[in-house]
C-alpha positions as CSV (number, residue, x, y, z in Angstrom):
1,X,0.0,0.0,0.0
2,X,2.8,2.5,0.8
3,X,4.2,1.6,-3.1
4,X,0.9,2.3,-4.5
5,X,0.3,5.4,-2.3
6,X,3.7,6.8,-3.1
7,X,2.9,5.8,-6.9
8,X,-0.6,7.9,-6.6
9,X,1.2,11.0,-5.1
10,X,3.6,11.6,-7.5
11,X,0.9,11.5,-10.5
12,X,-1.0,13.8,-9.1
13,X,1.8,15.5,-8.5
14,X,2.7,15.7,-12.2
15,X,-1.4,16.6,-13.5
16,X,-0.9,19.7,-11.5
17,X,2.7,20.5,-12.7
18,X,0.9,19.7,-16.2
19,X,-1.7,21.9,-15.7
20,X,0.2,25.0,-14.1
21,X,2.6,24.9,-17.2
22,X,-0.4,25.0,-19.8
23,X,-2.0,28.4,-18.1
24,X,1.6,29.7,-18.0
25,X,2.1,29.1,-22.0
26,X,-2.0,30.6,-22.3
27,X,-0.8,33.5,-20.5
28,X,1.8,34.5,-21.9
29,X,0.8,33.6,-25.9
30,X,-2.2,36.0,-24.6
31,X,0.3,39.3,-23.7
32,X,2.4,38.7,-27.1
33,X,-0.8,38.6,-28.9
34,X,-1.8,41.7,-27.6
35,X,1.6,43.2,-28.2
36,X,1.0,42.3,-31.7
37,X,-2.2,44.0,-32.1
38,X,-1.3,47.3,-30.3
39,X,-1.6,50.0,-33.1
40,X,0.4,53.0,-33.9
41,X,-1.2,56.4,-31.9
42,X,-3.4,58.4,-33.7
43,X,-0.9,61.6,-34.5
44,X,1.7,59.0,-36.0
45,X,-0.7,57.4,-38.4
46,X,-1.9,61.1,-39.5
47,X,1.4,62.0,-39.8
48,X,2.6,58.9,-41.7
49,X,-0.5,59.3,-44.1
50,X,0.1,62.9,-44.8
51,X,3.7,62.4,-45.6
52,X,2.5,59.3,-48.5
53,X,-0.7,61.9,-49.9
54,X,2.0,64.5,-50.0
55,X,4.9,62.3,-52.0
56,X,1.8,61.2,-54.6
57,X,0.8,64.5,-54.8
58,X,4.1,65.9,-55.7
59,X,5.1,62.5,-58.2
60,X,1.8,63.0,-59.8
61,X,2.4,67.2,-60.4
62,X,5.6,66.4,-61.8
63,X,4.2,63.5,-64.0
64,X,1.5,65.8,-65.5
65,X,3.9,69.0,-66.1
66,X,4.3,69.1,-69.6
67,X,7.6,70.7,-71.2
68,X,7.3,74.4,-72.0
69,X,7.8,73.1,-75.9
70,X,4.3,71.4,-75.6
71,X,6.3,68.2,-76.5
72,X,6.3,65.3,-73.9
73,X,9.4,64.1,-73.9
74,X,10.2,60.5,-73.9
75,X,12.2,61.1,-70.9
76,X,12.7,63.3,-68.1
77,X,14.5,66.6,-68.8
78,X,18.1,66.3,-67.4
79,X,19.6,69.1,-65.3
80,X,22.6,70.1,-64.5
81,X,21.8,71.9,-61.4
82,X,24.5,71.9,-59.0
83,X,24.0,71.7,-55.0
84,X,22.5,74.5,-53.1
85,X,20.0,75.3,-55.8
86,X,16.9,75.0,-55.4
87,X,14.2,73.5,-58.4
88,X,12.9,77.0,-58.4
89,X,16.2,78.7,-59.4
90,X,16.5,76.3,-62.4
91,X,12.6,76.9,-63.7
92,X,13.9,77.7,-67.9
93,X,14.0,81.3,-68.9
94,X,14.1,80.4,-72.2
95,X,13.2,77.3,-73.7
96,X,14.0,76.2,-77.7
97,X,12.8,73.3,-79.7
98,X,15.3,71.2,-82.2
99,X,14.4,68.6,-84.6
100,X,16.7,66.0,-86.0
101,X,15.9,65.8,-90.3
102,X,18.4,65.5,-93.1
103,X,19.0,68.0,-95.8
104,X,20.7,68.1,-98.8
105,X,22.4,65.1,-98.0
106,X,23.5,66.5,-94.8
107,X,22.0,65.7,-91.2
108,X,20.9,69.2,-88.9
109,X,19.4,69.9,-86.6
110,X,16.3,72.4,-87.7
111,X,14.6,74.9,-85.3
112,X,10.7,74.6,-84.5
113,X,8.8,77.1,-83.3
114,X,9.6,81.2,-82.5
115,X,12.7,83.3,-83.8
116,X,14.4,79.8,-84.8
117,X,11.4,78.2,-86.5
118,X,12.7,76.1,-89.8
119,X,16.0,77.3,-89.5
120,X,19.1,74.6,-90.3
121,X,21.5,74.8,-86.8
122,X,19.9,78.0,-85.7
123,X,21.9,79.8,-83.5
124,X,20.6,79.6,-79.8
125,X,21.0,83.2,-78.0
126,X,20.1,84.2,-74.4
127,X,21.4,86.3,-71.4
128,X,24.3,85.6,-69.4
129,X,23.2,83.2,-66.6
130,X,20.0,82.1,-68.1
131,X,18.7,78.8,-67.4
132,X,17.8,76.9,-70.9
133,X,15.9,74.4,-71.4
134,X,16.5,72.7,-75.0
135,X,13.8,69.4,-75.9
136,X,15.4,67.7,-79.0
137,X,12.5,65.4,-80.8
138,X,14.2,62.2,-83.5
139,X,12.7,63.3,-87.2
140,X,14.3,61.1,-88.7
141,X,14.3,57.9,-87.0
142,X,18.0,57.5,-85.9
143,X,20.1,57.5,-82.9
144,X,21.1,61.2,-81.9
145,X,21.5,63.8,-78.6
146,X,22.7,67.4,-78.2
147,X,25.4,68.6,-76.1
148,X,26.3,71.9,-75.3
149,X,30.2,70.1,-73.2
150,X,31.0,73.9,-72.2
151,X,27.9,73.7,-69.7
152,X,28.3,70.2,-69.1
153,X,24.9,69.1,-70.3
154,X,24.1,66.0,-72.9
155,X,20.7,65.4,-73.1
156,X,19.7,61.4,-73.1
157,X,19.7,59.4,-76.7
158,X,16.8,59.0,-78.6
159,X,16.2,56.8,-81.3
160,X,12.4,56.3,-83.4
161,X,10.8,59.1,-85.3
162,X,8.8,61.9,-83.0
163,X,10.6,60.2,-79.8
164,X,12.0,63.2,-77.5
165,X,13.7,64.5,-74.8
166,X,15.3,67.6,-72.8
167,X,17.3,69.3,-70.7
168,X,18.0,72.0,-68.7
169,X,21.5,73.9,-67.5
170,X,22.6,77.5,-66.3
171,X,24.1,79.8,-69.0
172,X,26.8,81.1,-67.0
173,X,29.4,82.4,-68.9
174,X,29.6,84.5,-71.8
175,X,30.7,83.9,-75.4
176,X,29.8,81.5,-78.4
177,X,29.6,77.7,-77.6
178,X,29.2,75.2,-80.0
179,X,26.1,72.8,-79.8
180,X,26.2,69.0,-81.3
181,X,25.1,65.3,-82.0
182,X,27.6,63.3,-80.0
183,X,27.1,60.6,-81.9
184,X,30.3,59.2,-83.6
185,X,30.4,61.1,-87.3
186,X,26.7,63.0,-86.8
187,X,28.5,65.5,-85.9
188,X,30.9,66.2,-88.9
189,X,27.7,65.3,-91.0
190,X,26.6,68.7,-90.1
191,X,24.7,68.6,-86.5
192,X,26.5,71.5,-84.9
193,X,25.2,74.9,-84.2
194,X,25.5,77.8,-82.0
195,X,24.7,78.8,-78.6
196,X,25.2,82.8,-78.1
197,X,25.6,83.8,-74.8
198,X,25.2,87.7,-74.0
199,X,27.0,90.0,-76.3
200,X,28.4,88.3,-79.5
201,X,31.9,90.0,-79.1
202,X,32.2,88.4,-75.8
203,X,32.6,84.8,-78.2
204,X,36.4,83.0,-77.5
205,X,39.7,83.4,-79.5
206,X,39.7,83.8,-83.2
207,X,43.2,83.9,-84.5
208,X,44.9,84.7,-87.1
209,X,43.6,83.1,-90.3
210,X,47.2,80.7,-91.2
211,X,45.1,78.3,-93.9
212,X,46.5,78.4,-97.4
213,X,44.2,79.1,-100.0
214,X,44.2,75.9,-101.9
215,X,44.2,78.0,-105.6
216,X,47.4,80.0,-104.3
217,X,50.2,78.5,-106.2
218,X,51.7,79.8,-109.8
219,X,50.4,78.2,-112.9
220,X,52.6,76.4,-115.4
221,X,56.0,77.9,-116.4
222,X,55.1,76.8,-119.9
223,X,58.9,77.9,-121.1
224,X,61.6,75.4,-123.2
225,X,64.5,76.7,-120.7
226,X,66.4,76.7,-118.0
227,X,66.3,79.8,-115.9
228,X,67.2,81.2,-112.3
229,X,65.2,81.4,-109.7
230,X,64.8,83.2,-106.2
231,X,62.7,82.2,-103.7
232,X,62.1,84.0,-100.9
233,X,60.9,82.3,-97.9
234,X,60.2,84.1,-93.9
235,X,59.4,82.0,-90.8
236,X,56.9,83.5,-88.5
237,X,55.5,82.8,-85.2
238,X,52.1,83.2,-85.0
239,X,48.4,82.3,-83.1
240,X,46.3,81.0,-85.6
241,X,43.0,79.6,-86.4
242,X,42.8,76.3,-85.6
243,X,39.2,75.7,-85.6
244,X,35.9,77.7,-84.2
245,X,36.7,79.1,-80.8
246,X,40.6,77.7,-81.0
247,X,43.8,78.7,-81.4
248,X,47.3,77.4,-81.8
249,X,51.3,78.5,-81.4
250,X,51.8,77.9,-85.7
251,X,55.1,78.4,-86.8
252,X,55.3,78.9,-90.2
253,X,56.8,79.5,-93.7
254,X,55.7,83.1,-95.0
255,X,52.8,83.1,-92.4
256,X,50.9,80.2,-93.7
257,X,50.2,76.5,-93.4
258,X,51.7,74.6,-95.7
259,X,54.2,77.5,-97.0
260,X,53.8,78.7,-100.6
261,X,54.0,76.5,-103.3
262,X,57.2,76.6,-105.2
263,X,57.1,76.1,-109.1
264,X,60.8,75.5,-110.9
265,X,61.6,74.0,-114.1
266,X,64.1,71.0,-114.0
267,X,68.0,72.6,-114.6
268,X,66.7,75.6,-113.2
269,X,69.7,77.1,-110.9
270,X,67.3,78.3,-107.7
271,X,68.5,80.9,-105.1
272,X,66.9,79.8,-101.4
273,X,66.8,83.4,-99.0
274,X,65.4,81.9,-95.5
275,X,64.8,85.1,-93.4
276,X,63.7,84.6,-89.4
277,X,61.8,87.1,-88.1
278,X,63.0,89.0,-85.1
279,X,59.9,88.4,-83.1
280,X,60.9,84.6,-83.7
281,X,61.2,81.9,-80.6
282,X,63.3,79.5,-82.3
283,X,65.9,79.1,-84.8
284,X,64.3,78.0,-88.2
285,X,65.8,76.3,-91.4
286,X,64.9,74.9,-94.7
287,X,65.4,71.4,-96.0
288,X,64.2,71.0,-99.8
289,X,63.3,67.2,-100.7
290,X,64.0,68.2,-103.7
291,X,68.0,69.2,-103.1
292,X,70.8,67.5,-103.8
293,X,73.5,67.8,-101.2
294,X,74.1,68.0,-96.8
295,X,70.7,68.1,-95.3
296,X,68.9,69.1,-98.3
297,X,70.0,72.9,-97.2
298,X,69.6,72.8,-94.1
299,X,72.8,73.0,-92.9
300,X,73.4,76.2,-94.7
301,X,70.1,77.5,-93.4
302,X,70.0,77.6,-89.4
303,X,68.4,80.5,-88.9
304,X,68.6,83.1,-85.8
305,X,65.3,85.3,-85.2
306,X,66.2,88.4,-87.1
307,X,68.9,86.9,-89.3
308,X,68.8,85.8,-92.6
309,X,70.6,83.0,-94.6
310,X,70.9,82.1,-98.4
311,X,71.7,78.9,-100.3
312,X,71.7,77.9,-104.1
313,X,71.1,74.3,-105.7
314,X,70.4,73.3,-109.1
315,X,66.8,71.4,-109.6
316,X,68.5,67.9,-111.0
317,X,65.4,66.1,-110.9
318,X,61.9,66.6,-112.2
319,X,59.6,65.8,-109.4
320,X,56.8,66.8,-106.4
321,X,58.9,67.3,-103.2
322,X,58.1,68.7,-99.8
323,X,60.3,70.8,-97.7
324,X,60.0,71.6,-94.0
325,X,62.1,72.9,-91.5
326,X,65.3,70.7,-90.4
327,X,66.0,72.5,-86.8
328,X,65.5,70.2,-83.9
329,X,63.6,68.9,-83.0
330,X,62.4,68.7,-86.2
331,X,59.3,66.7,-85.6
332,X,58.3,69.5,-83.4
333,X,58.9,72.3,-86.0
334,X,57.4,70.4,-88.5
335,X,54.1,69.3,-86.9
336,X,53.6,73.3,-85.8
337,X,53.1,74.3,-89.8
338,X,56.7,74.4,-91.1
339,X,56.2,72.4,-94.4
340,X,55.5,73.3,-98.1
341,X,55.8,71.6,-101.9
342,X,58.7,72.4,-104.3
343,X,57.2,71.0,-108.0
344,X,60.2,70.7,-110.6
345,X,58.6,70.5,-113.8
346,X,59.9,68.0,-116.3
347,X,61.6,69.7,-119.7
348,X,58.0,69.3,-121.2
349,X,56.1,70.5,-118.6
350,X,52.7,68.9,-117.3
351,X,49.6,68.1,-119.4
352,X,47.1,70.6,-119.4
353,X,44.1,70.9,-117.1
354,X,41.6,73.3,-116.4
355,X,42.5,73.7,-112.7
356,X,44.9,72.9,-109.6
357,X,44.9,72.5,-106.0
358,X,47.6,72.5,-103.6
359,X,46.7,70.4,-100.6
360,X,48.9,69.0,-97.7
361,X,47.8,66.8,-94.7
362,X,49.2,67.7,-91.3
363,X,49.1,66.9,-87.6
364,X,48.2,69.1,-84.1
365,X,49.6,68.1,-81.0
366,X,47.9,70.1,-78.3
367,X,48.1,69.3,-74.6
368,X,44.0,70.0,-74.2
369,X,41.5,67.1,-75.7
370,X,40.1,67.2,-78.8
371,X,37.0,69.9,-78.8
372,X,38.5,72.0,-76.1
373,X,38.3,75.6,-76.8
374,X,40.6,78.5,-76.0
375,X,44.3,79.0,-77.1
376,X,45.9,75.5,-76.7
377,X,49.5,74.7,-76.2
378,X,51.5,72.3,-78.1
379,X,52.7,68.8,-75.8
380,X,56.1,67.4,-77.3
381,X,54.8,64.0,-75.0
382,X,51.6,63.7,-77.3
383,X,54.2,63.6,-80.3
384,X,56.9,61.3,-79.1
385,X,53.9,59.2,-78.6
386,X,52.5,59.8,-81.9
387,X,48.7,60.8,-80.5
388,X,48.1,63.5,-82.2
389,X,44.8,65.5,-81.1
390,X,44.5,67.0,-84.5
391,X,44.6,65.9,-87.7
392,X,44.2,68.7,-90.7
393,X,44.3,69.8,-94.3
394,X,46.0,73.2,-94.9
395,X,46.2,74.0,-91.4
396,X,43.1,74.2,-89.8
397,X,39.6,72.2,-88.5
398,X,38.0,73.8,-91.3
399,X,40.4,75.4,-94.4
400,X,38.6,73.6,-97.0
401,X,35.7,73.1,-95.7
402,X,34.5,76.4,-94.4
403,X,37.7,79.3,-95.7
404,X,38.7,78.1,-98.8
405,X,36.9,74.8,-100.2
406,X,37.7,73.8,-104.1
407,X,35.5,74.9,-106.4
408,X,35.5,73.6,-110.1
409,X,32.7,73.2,-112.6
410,X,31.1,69.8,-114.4
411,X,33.3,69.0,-117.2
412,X,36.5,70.2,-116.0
413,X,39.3,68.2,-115.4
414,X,41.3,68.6,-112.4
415,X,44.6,68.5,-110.9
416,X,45.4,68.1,-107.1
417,X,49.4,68.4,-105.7
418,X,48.9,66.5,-102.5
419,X,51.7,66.4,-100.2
420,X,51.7,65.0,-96.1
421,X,53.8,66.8,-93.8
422,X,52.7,64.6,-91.3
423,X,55.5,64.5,-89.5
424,X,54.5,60.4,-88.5
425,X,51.1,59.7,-90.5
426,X,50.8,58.0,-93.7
427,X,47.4,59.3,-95.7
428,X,45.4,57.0,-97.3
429,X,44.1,60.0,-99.5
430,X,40.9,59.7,-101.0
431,X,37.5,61.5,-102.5
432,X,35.2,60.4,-101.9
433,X,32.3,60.2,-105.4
434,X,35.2,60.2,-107.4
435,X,38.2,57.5,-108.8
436,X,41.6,59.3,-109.9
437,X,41.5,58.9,-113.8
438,X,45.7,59.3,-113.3
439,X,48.1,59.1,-109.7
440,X,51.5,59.6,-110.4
441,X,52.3,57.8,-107.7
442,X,54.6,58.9,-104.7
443,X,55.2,61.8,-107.5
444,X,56.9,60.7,-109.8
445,X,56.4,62.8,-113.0
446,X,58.5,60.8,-115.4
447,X,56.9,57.5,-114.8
448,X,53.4,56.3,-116.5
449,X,50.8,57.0,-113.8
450,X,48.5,55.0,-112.3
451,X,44.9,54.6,-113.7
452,X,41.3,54.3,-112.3
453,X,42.6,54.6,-108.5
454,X,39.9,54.9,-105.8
455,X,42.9,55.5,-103.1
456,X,46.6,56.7,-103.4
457,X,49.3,55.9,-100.3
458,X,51.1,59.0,-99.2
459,X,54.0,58.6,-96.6
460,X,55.2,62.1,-94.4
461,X,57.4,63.6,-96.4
462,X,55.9,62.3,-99.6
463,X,53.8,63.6,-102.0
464,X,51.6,62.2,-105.1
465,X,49.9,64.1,-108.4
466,X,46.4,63.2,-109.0
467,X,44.0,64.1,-112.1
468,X,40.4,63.6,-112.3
469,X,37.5,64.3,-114.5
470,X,34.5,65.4,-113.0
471,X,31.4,64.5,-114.7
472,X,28.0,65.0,-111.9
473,X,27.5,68.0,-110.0
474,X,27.7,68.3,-106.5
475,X,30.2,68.3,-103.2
476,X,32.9,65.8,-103.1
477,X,34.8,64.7,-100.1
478,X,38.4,65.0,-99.5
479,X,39.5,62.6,-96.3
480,X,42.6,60.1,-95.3
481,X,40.7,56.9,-95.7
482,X,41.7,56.2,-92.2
483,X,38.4,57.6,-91.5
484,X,38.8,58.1,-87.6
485,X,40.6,60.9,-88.3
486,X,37.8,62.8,-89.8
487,X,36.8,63.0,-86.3
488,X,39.9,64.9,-85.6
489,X,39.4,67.7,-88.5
490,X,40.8,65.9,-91.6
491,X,37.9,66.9,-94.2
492,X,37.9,69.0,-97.4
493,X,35.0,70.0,-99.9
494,X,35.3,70.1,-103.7
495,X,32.0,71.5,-105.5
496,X,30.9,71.1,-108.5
497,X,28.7,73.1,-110.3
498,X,26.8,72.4,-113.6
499,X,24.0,70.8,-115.3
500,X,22.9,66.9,-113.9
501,X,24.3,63.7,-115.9
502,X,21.2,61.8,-115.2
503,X,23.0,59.2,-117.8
504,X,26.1,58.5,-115.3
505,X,24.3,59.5,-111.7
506,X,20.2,60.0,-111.0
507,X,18.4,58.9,-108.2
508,X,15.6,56.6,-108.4
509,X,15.9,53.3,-110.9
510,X,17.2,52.3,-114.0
511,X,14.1,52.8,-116.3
């Protein structure tokens, strides 16, 4: 009995253990279920409710604001306001429309609306410190943007016809910016314009205009004899035009890039004067590819600013030679504009044509990025590395394209002296529309030329001769084939004028 009592005890013992532990866990799962369902005070949810209607209300004004254009844009208008401004102080005080289209073969950008309405690259004009807003809208279907880099704004790309957008940035300092399609060639296609802010005279550096006219050289000697000759050469030091809104240190033969074109007769005796002007840096020389004897003259020409020197040599070869200066270092001399063409005619002269050119290809090595405005300095590191910034025709960005492009008529036949300065880039020299009827390739005159050539090799410190006949109006391209470098500047223009040849060119099919 005392087992079974013992037994008895300690199970009811453990039913009341039981049982205390299940209130306990009842308890307790009541409180944290109360916890759980204790709500936020009244103020805090007002608050937190106010704060959500106020951010709607504010997403939804700024979803339904229209641009001031009228145009919704496909995507936000980007802004380059800077911290510590508020959205007020960068609501537009002036606002322009653009519109991608082509045109005459050439992409723009064409104004819509007010003052600029249907114009091709207007120019954009406001106040000093006015905030612009500028909406671009895709005419044409293709990938483009507009940047104006001087105010560090590029709008978004946009590709699809009607698809849009804008942006917005501070005007804050005066002169005239240029305004482009970054995208890669657009650009040289013909999207760039203006922007004008405040007073137009207030625009950057100009510069002395260096660019030879490509018609500036004497036409055939047309004689049966030898003769002599004086030429008379002066190095200058001058800031030239490089492009819009940028300048460069040239140094120069007779204040012009690529120095005047020299014209002898093979036999004739020629009398070199190289004068330095006194205003002059450096020491300057003369070395004639076309001389025989010690450093093609050179030697005899190591020129002091306001001294001048004289050599003679007899022109033993009939030829197209270039001549640069020889002073060290040379590439540096050479690469700031000191290069020309000598032709020696052969006893018989050239075959007639109705017009020449006189073209040479040359490199810029500035220590600014391409684009960058202002006066720019020249960086001896960019041309021991051979990365040039610039790469040009007569001098500048834009000699034969905007000062002095060729002009010839439909049914003329025409001659172009070509030479590369360089001093470390081979030109792969084409134009483009047109195949060389004859290259007298690397210039020699007493060899057959070449025939039906769509592109002619020219080394630095070569030259070549090329004739062609041209036959359809319209503008022809001049370029080095290595066609990144029309990126860099290297384009000329050739027009033609006269009646269309619907039987070699037309547009539409063959019928």
């Amino acid at each position: 009995m005392r087992g079974k009592d013992f037994f008895g005890a300690k199970m009811a013992n453990s039913f009341w253990l039981f049982t205390l532990i299940v209130t306990v866990g009842l308890i307790l799962s009541g409180c944290q279920h109360d916890l759980v369902k204790t709500e936020l005070p009244p103020d805090s949810t007002a608050q937190e409710q106010s704060q959500n209607t106020d951010e709607q209300s504010t997403n939804n004004t700024q979803a339904e604001q229209p641009p001031s254009t009228g145009t919704q844009p496909t995507s936000e208008p980007r802004s380059t306001q800077t911290s510590g401004e508020s959205p007020a102080e960068y609501t537009p005080d002036v606002t322009f429309t653009l519109r991608t289209n082509i045109a005459e073969g050439k992409l723009i950008f064409e104004g819509v609306g007010g003052s600029i309405d249907g114009q091709t690259n207007p120019n954009l004009r406001v106040a000093t410190g006015a905030v612009v807003q500028v909406t671009l809208i895709n005419g044409d279907g293709a990938l483009h943007d507009v940047s104006f880099p001087e105010f560090n704004a590029t709008s978004n790309q946009i590709v699809g016809q009607e698809s849009s957008t804008s942006i917005v940035f501070r005007a804050d300092s005066a002169g005239e910016y240029f305004y482009f399609c970054t995208v890669p060639g657009h650009r040289q296609a013909g999207m760039e314009g203006k922007l004008i802010v405040g007073e137009a005279e207030a625009s950057g550096p100009s510069g002395a205009n260096i660019a030879l006219d490509p018609t500036d050289l004497p036409g055939p000697l047309n004689r049966q004899s030898s003769e002599f000759v004086r030429v008379d050469l002066e190095t200058i030091e001058v800031e030239g035009h490089l492009g819009d809104g940028r300048t460069f240190t040239y140094w120069t033969f007779n204040n012009q890039v690529p120095g005047p074109f020299i014209r002898v007769r093979v036999g004739d005796t020629v009398e070199v004067h190289l004068k330095n002007r006194e205003d002059s840096t450096m020491i300057h020389s003369v070395d004639f590819h076309a001389v025989t004897g010690p450093g093609g003259g050179a030697v005899l020409t190591q020129t002091s600013p306001g001294d001048e020197t004289v050599f003679t040599f007899k022109a033993l070869n009939p030829g197209l030679y270039v001549y640069h200066c020889a002073t060290p270092l040379v590439a540096q001399h050479i690469a700031n504009g000191m290069y020309g063409l000598i032709l020696v005619e052969p006893e018989e002269g050239l075959p007639p044509v109705d017009r020449e050119f006189y073209v040479m290809q040359g490199e810029i090595y500035t220590r600014e990025s391409l684009g960058q405005q202002g006066a720019l300095g020249f960086s001896v590191d960019k041309l021991l590395d051979e990365t040039p910034e610039y790469f040009v025709f007569n001098g500048a960005i834009d000699a034969l394209t905007k000062t002095s492009p060729l002009q010839a008529n439909v049914g003329e036949t025409v001659r172009l002296f070509m030479g590369v300065g360089g001093p470390n880039f081979t030109s792969s020299f084409h134009v483009i529309g047109e195949i060389f009827d004859r290259v007298y390739d690397q210039a020699s005159l007493t060899s057959p030329p070449l025939t039906d050539v769509q592109t002619t090799l020219v080394p630095p410190g070569g030259a070549t001769m090329v004739e062609f006949k041209l036959d359809v109006p319209g503008r022809y391209i001049l370029v080095d084939h290595a066609l990144s470098r029309l990126e860099r500047g290297l384009v000329g223009f050739l027009y033609a004028e006269g009646e269309d040849n619907p039987d070699i060119f037309h547009e539409g099919g063959g019928n």
